[in-house]
N, CA, C and O atoms as CSV, one atom per row, in Angstrom:
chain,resi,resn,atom,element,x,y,z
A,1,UNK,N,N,149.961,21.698,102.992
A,1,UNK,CA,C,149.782,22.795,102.087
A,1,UNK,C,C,149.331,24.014,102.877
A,1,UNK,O,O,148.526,23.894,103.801
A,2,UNK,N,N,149.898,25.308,102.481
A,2,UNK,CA,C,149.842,26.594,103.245
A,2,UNK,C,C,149.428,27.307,101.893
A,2,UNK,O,O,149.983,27.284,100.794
A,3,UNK,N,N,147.708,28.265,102.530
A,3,UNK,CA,C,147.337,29.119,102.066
A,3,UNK,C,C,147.769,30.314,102.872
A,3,UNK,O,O,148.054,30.232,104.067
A,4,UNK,N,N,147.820,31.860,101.903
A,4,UNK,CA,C,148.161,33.123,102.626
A,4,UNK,C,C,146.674,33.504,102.725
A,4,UNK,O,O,145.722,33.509,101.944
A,5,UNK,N,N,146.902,33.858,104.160
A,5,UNK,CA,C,145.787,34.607,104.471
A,5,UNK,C,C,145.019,35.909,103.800
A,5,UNK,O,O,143.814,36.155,103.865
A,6,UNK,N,N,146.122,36.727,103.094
A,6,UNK,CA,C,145.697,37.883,102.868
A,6,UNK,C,C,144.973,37.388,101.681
A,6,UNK,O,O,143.758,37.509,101.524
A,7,UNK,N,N,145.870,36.766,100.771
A,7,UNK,CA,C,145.153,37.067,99.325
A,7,UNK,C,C,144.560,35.320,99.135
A,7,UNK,O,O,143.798,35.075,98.200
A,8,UNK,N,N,145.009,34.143,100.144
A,8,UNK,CA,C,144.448,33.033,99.240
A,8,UNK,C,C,145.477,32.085,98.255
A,8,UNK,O,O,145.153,31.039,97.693
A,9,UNK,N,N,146.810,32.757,98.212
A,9,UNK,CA,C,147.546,31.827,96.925
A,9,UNK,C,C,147.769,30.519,97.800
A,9,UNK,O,O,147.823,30.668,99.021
A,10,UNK,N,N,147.878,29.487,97.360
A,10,UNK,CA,C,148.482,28.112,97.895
A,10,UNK,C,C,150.360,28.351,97.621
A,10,UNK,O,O,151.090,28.440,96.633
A,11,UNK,N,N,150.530,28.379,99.015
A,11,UNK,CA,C,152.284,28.838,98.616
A,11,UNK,C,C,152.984,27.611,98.969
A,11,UNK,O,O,152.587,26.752,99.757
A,12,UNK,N,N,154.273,27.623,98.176
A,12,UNK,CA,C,155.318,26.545,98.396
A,12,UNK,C,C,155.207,26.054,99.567
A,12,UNK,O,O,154.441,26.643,100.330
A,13,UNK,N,N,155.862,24.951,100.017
A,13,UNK,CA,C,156.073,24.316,101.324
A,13,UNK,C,C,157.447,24.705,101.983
A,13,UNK,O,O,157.988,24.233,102.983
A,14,UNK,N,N,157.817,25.618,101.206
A,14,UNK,CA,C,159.608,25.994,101.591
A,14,UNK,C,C,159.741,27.527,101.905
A,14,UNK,O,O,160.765,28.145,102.195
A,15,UNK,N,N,158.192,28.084,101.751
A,15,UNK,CA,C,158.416,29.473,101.453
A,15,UNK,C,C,157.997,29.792,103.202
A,15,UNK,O,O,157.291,29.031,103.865
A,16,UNK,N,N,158.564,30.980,103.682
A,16,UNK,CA,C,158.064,31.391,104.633
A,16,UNK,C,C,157.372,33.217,104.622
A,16,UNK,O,O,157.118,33.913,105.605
A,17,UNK,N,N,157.209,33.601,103.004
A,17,UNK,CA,C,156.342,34.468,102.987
A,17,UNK,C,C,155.379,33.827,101.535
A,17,UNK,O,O,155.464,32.787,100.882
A,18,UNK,N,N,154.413,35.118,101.453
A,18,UNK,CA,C,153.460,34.414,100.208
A,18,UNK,C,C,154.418,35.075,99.323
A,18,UNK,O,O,155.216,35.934,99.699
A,19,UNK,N,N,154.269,34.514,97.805
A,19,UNK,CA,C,155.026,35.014,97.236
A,19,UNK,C,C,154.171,35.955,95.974
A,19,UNK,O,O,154.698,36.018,94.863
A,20,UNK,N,N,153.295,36.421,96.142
A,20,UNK,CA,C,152.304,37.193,95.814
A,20,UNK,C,C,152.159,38.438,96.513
A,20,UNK,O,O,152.056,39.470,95.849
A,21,UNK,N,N,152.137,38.477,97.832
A,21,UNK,CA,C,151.788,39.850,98.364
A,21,UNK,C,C,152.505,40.179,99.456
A,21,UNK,O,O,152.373,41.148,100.204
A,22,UNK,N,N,153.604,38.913,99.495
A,22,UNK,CA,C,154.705,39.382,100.655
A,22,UNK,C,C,154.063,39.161,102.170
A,22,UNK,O,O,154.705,39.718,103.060
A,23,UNK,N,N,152.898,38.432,102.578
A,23,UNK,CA,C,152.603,38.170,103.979
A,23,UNK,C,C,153.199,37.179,104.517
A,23,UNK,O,O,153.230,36.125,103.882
A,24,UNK,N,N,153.571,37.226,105.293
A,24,UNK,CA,C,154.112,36.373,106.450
A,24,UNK,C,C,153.171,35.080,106.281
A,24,UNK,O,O,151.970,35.311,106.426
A,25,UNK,N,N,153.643,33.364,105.912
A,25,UNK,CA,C,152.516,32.699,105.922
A,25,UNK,C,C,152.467,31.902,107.452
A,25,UNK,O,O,153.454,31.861,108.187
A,26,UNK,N,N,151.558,31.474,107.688
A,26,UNK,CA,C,151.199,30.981,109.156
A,26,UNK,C,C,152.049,29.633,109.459
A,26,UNK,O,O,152.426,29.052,108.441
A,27,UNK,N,N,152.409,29.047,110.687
A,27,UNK,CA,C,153.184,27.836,110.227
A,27,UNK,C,C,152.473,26.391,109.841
A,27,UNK,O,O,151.296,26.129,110.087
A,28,UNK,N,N,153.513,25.410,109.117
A,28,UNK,CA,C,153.104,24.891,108.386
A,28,UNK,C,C,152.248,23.461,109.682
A,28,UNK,O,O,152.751,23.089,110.742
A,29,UNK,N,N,151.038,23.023,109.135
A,29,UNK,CA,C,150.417,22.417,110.064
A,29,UNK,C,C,150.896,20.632,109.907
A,29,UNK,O,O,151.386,20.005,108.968
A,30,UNK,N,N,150.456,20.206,111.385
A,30,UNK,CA,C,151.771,19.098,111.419
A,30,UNK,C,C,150.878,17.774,110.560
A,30,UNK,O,O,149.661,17.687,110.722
A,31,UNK,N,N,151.437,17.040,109.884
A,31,UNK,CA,C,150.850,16.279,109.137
A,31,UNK,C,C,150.254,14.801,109.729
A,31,UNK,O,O,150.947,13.869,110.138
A,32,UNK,N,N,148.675,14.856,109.653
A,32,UNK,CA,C,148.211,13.551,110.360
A,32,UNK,C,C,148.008,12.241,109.566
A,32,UNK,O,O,148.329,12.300,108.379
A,33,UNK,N,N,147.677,11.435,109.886
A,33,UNK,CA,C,147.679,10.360,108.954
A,33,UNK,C,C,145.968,10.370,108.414
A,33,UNK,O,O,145.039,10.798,109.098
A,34,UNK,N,N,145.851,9.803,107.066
A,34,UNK,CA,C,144.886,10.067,106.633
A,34,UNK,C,C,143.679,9.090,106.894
A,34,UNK,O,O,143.640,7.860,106.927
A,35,UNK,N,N,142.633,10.122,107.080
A,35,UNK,CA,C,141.120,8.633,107.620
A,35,UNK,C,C,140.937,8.111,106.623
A,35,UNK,O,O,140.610,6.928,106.715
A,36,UNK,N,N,141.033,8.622,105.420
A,36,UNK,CA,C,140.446,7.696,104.543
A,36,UNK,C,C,142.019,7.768,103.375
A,36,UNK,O,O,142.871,8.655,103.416
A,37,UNK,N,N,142.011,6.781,102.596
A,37,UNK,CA,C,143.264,6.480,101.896
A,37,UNK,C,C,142.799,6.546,100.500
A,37,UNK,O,O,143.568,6.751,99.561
A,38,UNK,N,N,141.081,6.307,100.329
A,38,UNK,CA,C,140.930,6.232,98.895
A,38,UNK,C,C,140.618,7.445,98.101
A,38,UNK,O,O,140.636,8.668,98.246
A,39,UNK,N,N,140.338,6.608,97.240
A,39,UNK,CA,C,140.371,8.098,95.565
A,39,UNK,C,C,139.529,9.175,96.260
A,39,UNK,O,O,138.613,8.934,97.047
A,40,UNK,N,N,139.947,10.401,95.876
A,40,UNK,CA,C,139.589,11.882,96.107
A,40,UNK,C,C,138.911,12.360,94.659
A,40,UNK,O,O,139.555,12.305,93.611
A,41,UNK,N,N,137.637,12.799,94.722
A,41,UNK,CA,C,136.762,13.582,93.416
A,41,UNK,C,C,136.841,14.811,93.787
A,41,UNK,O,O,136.482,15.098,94.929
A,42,UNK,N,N,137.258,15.669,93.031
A,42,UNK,CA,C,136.982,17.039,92.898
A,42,UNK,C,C,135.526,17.311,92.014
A,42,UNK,O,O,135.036,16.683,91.076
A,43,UNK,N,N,135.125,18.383,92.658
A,43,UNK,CA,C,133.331,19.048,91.891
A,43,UNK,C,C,134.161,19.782,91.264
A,43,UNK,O,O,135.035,20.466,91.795
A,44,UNK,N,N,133.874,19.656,89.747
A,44,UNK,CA,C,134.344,20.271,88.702
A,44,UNK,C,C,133.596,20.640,88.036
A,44,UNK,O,O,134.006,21.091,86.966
A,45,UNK,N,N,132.107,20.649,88.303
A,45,UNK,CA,C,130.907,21.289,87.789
A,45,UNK,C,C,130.800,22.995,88.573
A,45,UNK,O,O,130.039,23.900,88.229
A,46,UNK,N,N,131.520,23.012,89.357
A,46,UNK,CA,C,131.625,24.222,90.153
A,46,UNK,C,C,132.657,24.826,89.431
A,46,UNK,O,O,133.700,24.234,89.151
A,47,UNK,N,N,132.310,26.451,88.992
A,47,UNK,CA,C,132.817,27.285,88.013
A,47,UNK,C,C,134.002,28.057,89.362
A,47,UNK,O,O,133.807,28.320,90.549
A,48,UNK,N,N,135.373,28.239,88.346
A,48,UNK,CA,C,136.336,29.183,89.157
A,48,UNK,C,C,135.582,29.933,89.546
A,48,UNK,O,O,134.440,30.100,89.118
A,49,UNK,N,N,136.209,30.603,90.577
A,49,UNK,CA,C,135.830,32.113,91.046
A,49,UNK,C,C,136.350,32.812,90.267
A,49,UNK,O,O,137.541,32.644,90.003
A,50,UNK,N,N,135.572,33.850,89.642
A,50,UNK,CA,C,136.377,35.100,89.075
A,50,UNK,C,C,137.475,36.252,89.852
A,50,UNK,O,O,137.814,36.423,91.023
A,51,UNK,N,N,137.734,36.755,88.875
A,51,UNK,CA,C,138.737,37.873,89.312
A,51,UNK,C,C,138.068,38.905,89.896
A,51,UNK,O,O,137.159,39.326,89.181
A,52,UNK,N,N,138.186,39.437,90.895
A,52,UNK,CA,C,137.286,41.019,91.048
A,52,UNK,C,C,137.742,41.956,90.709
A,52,UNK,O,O,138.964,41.814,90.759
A,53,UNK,N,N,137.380,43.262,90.238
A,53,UNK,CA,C,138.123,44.140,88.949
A,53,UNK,C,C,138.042,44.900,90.081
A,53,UNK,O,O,137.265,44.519,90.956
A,54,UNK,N,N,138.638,45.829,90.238
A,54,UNK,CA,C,138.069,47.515,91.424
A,54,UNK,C,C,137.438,48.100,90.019
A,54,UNK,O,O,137.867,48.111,88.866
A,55,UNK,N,N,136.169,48.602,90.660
A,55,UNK,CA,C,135.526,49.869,89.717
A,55,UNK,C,C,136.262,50.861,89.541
A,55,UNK,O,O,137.344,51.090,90.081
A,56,UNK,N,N,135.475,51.730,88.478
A,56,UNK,CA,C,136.124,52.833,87.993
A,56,UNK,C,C,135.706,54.099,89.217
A,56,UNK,O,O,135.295,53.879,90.357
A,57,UNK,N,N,135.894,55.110,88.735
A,57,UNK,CA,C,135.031,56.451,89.780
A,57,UNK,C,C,133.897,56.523,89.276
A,57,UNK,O,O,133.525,55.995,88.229
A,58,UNK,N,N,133.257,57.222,90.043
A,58,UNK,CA,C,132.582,58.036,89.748
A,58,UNK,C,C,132.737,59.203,87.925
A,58,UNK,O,O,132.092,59.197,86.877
A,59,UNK,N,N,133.791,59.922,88.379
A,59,UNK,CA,C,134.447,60.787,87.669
A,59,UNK,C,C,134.899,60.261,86.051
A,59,UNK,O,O,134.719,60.708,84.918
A,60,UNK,N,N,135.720,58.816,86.760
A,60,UNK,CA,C,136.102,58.030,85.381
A,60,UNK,C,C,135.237,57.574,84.433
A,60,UNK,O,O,135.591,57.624,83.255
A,61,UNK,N,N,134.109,57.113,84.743
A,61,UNK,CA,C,133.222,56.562,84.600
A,61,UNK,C,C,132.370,57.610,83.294
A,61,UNK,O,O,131.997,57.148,82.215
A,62,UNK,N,N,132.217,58.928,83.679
A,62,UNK,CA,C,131.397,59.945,83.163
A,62,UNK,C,C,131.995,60.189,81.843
A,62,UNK,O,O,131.462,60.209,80.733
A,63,UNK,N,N,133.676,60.439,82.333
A,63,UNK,CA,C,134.763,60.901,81.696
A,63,UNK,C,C,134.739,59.827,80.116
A,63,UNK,O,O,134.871,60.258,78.970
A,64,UNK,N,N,134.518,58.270,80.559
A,64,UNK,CA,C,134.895,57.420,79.604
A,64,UNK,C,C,133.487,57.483,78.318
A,64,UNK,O,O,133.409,57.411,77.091
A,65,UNK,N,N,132.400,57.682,79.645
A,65,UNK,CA,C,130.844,57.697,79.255
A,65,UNK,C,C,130.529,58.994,77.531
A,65,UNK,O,O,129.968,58.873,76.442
A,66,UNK,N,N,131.483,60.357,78.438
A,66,UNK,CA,C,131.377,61.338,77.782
A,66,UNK,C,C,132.072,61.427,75.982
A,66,UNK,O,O,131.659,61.985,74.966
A,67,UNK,N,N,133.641,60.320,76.375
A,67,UNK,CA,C,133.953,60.152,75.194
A,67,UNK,C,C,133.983,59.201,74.488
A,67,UNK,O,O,134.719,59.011,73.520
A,68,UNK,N,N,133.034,58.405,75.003
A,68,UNK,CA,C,132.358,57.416,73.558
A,68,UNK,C,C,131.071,58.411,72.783
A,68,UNK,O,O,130.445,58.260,71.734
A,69,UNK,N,N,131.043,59.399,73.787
A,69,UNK,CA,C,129.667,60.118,72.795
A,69,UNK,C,C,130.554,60.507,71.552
A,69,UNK,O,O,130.030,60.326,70.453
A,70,UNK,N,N,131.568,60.914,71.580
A,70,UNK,CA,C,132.288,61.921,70.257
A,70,UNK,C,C,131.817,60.634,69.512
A,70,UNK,O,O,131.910,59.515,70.017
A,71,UNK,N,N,131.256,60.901,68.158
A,71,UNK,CA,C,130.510,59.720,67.291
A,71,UNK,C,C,132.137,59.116,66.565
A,71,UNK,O,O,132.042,57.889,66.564
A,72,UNK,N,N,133.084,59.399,66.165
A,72,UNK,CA,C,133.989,58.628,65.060
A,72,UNK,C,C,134.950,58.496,66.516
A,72,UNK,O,O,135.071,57.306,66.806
A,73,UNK,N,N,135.558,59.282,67.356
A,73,UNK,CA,C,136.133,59.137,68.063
A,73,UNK,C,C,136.472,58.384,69.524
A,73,UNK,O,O,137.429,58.183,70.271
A,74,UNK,N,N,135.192,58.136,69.433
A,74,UNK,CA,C,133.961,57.120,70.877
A,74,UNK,C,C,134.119,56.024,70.044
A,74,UNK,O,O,134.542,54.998,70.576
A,75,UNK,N,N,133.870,56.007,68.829
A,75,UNK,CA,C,134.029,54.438,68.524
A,75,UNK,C,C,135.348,54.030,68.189
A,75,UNK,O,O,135.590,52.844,68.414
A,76,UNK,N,N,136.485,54.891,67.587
A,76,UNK,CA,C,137.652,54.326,67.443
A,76,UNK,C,C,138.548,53.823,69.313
A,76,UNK,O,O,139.307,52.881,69.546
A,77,UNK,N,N,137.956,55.042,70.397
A,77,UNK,CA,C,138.497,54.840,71.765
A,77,UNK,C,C,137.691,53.678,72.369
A,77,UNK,O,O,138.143,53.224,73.421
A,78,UNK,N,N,136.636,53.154,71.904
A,78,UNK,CA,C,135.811,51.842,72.576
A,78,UNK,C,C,136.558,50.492,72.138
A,78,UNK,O,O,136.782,49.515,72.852
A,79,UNK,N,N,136.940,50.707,70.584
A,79,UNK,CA,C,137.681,49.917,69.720
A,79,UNK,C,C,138.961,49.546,70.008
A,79,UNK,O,O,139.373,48.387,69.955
A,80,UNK,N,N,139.744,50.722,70.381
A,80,UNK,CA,C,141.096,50.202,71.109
A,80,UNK,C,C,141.124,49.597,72.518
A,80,UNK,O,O,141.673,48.552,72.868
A,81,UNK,N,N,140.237,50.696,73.443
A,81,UNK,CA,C,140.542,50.148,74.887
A,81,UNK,C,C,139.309,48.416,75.137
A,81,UNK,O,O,139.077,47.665,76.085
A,82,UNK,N,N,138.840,48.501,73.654
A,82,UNK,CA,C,138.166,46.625,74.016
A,82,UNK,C,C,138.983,45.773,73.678
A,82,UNK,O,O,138.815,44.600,74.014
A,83,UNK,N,N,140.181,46.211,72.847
A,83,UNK,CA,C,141.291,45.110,72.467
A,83,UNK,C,C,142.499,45.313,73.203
A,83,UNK,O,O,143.581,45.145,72.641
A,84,UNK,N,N,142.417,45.713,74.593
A,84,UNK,CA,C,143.483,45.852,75.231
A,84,UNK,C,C,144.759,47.073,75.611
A,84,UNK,O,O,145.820,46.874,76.202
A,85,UNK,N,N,144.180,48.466,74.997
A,85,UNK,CA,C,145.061,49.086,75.031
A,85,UNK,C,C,144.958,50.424,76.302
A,85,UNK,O,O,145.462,51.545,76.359
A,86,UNK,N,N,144.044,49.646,77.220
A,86,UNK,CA,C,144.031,50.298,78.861
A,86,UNK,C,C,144.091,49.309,79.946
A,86,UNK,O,O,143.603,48.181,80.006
A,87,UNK,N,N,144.761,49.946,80.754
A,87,UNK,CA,C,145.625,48.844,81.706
A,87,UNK,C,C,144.692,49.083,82.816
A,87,UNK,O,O,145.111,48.909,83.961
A,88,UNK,N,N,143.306,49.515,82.595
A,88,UNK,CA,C,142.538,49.247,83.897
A,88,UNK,C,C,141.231,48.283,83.499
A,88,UNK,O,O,140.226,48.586,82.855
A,89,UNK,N,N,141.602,47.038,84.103
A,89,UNK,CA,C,140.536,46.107,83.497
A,89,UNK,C,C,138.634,46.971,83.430
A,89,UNK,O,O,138.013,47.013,82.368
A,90,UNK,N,N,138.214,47.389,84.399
A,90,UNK,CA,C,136.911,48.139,84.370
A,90,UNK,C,C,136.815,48.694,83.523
A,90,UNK,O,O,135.874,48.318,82.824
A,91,UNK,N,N,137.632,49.916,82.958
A,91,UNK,CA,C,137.515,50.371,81.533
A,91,UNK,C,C,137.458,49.837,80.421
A,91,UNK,O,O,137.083,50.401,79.393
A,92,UNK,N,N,137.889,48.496,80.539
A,92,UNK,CA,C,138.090,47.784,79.465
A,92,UNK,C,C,136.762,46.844,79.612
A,92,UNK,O,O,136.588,46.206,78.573
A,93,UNK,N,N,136.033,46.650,80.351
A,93,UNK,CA,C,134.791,45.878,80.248
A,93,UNK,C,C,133.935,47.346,79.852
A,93,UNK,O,O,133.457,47.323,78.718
A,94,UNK,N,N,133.812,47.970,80.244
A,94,UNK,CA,C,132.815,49.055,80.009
A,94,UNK,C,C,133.519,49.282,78.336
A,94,UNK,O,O,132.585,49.637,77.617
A,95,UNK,N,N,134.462,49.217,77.747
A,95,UNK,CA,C,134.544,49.737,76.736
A,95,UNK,C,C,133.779,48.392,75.658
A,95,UNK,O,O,133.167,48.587,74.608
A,96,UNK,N,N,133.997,47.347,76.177
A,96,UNK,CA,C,133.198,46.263,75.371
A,96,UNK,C,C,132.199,46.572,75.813
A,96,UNK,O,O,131.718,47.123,74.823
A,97,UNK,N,N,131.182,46.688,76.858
A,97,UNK,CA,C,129.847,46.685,76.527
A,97,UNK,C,C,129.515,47.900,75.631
A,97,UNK,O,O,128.924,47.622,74.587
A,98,UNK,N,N,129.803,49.238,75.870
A,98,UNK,CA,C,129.796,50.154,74.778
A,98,UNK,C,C,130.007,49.812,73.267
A,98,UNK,O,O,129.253,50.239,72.392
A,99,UNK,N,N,130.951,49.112,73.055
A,99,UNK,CA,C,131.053,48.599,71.513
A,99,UNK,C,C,129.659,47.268,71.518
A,99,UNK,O,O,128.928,47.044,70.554
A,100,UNK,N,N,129.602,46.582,72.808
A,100,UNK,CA,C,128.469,45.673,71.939
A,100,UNK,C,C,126.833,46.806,71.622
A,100,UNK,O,O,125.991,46.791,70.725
A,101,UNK,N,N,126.932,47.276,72.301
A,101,UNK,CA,C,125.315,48.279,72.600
A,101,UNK,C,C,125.793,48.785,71.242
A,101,UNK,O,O,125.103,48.189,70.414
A,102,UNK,N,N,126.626,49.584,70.631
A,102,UNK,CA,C,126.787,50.444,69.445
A,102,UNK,C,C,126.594,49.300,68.144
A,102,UNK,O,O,126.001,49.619,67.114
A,103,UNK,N,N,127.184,47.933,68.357
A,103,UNK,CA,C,127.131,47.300,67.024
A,103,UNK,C,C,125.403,46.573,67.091
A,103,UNK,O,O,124.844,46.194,66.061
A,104,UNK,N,N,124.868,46.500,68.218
A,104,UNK,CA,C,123.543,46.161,68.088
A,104,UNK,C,C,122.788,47.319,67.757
A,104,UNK,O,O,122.035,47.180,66.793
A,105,UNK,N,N,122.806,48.475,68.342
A,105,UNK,CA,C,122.051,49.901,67.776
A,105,UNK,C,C,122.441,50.050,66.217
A,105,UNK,O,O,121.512,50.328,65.459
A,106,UNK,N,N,123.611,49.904,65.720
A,106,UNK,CA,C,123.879,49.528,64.234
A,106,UNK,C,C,123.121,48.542,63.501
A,106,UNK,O,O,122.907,48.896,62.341
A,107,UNK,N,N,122.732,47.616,63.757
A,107,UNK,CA,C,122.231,46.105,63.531
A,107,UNK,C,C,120.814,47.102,63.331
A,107,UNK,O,O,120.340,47.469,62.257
A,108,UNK,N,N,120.358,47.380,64.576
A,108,UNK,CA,C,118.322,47.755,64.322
A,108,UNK,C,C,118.573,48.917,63.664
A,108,UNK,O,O,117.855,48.780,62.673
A,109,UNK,N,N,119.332,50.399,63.505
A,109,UNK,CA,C,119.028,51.119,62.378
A,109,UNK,C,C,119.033,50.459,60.968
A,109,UNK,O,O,118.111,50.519,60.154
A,110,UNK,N,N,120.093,49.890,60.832
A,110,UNK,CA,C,120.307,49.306,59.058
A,110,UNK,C,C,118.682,48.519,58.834
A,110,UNK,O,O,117.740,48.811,58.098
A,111,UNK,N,N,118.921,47.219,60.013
A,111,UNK,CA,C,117.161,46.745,59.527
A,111,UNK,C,C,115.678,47.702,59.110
A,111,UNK,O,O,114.784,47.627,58.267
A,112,UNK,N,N,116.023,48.541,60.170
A,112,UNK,CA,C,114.579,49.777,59.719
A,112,UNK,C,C,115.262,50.775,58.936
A,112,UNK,O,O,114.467,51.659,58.620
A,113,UNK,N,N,116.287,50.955,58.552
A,113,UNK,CA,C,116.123,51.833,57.219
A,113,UNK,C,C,116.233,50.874,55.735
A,113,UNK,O,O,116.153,51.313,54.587
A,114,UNK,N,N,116.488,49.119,56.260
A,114,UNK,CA,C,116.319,48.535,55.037
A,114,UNK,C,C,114.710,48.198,54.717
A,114,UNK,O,O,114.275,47.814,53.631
A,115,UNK,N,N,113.985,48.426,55.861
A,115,UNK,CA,C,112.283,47.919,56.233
A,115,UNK,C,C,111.827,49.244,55.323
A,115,UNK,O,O,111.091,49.059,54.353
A,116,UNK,N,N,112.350,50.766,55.713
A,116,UNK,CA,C,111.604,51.802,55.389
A,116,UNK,C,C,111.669,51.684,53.824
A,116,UNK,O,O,110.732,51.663,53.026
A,117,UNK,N,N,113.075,51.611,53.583
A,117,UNK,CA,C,113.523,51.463,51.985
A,117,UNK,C,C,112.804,50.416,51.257
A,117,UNK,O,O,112.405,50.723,50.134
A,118,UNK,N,N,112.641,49.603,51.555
A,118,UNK,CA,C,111.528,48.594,50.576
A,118,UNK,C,C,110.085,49.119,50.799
A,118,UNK,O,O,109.384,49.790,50.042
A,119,UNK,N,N,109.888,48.747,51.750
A,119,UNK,CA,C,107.730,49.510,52.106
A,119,UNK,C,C,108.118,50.442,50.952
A,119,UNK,O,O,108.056,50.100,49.771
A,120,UNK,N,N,108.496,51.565,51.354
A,120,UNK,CA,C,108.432,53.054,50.044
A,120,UNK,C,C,108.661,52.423,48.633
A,120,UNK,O,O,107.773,52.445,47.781
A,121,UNK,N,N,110.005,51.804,48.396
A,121,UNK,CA,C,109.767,51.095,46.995
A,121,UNK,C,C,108.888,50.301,46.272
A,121,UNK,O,O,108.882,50.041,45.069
A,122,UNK,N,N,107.740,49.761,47.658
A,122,UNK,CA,C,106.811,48.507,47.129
A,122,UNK,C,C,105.877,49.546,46.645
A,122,UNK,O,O,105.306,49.310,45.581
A,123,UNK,N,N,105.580,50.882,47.378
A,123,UNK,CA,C,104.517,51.826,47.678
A,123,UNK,C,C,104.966,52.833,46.306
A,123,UNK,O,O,104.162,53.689,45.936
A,124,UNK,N,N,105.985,52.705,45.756
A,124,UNK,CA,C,106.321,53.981,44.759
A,124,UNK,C,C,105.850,52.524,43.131
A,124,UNK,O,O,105.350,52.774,42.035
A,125,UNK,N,N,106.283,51.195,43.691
A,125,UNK,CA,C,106.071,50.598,42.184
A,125,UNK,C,C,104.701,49.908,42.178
A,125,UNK,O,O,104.635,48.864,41.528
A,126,UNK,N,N,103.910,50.216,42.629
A,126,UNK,CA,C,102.060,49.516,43.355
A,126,UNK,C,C,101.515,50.814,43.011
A,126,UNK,O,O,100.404,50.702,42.493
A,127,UNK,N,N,102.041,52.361,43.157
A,127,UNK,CA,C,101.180,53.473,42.940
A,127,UNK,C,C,100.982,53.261,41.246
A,127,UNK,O,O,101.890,52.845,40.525
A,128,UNK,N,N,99.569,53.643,40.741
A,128,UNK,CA,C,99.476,53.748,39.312
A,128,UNK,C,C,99.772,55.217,39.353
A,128,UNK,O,O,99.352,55.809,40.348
A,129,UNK,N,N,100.528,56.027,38.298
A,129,UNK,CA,C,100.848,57.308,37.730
A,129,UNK,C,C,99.910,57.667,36.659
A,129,UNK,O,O,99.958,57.384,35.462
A,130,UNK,N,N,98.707,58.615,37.587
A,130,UNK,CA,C,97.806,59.369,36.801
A,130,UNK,C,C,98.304,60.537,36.439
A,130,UNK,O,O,98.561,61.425,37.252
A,131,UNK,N,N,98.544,60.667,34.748
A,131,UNK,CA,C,99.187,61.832,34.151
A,131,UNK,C,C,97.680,62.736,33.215
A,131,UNK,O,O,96.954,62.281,32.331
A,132,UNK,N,N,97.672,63.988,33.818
A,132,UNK,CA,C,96.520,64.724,33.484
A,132,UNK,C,C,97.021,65.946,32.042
A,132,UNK,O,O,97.464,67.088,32.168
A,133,UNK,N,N,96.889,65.577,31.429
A,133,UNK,CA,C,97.358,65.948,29.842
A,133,UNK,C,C,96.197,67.312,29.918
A,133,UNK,O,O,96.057,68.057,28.948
C-alpha cells in the first residue's frame, strides 16, 4: 500500500500518481513476508482526524462580523450561510456559532423579560389600592 506524500491519500496499487493532488507517488515497496500471521486490532477508540478548514482574513472576518450586526438581515445571512449556502467552510462555522450565541442571547432575554413580567404582576396584584375620596 502507497501513501502520497503531499496530501496522505492511500492510492491504488496501479496508480503511478495520487489521484487527489496529482503527485508523483514514491515506488511501490517490495513485499516481505509477514512476522506475525495473526488477527490485526485496529484502536477504534481513537477519533478521525478532522478536516482543517483555512481561516478566513482578517478583512473577511470583520466584513462577516459587521453583517450579522444588521439585526433582520445578520440573522437571515447567519441562517443561510449555517445551512450551506457559502462555499467557504470557515464562514460557515462562524456563521453557526453566530446563530448559536443569537438563539441563546434570545433564550436569556425572553426568560428576564418573562421574570420582569411576573415580579411586576405579583407586585401590581399584592399592592392594596388606597383610594382617597
Amino acid at each position: 500500500m502507497r501513501y502520497c506524500k503531499n496530501c496522505g491519500l492511500l492510492a491504488p496499487h496501479d496508480a503511478d500518481r495520487c489521484p487527489q493532488c496529482g503527485t508523483p507517488l514514491p515506488p511501490e515497496p517490495v513485499a516481505a513476508a509477514p512476522a506475525h500471521t495473526g488477527a490485526r486490532y485496529t484502536d477504534e477508540s481513537r477519533p478521525a482526524p478532522e478536516e482543517v478548514v483555512p481561516a478566513l482574513s482578517e478583512w473577511a472576518t470583520l466584513g462577516t462580523l459587521l453583517l450579522f450586526s444588521i439585526p433582520i438581515a445578520g440573522f437571515i445571512l447567519s441562517l443561510a450561510w449555517s445551512f450551506g449556502f457559502s462555499k467557504h467552510p470557515a464562514r460557515k462555522r462562524l456563521a453557526q456559532a453566530w446563530l448559536i450565541r443569537t438563539m441563546i442571547v434570545a433564550v436569556i432575554f425572553t426568560l428576564v423579560c418573562i421574570a420582569l413580567a411576573l415580579t411586576s404582576f405579583v407586585t401590581l396584584t399584592a399592592t392594596p389600592y388606597y383610594y382617597a375620596f
